[in-house]
C-alpha positions in Angstrom: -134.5 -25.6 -23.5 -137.5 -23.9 -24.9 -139.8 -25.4 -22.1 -137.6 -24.2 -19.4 -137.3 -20.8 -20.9 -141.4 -20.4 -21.3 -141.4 -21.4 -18.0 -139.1 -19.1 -16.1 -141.1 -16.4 -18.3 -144.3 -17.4 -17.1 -142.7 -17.2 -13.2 -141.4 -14.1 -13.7 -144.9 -12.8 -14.5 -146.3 -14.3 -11.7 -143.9 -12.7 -9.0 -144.9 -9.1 -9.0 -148.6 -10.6 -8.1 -147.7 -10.7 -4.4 -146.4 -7.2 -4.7 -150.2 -5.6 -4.4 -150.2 -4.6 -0.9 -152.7 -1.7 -0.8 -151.2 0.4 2.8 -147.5 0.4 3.8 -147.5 -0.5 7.6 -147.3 2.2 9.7 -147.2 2.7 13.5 -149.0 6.0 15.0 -146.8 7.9 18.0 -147.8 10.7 19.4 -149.4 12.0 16.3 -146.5 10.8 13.7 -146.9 7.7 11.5 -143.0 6.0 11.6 -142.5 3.2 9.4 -143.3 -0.1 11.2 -139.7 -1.6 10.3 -138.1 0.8 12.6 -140.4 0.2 15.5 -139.3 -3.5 15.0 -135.8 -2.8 14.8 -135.8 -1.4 17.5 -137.9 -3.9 19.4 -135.3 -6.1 17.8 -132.3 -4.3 19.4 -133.6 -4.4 22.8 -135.0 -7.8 22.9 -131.0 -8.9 21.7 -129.4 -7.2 24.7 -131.6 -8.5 26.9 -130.7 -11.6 25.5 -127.3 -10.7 25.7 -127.5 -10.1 29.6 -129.1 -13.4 29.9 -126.8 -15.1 28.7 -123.9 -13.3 30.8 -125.9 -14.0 33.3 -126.0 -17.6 33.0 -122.2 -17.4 32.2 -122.6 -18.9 28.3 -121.5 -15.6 26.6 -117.8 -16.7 26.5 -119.1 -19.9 24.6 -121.1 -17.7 21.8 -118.5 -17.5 18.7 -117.7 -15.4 16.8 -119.9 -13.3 19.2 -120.5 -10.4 16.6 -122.1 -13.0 14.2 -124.5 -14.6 16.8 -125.6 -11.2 18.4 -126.3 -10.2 14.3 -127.9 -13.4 13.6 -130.5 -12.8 17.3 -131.0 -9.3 16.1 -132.3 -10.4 13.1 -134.7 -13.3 14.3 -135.9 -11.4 17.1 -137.1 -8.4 14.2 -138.3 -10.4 12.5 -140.4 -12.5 15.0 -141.5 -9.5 15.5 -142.5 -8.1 12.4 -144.7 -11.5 12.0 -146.7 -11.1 14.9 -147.9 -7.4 14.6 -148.1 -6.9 11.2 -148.2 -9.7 8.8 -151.6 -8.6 7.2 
């Protein structure tokens, strides 16, 4: 019991270490710096109703359920896909 207990104290020393990031990500627009999680949120919106079209499109829309949870589920991989490529200095 002791063990585990150093050991969970030595991991929770180590886990603020990755925490040293020395710039938050930011995204210049016409002079204003907007956080980059809200360009990608957005990029993430648009990318899922595209997707959503699609998938009208080819008639499989009816066959996504519970459709709320899927749409939710896109919008999240697609921001986040997103996030990785542009910015994951």
């Amino acid at each position: 019991m002791r063990q585990l207990l150093r050991s969970l104290f030595i991991l929770a020393g180590l886990l603020p270490a990755g925490c040293q990031h020395t710039h938050s990500p930011t995204v210049d627009i016409l002079g204003s710096y907007f956080p980059a999680w809200i360009i990608c949120i957005i990029i993430g919106l648009v990318m899922t109703v595209i997707a959503r079209q699609v998938f009208i499109g080819f008639k499989l829309a009816r066959h996504l359920r519970p459709a709320p949870a899927v749409y939710l589920c896109l919008m999240i991989c697609f921001t986040l896909t997103v996030w990785l490529i542009f910015f994951k200095n």
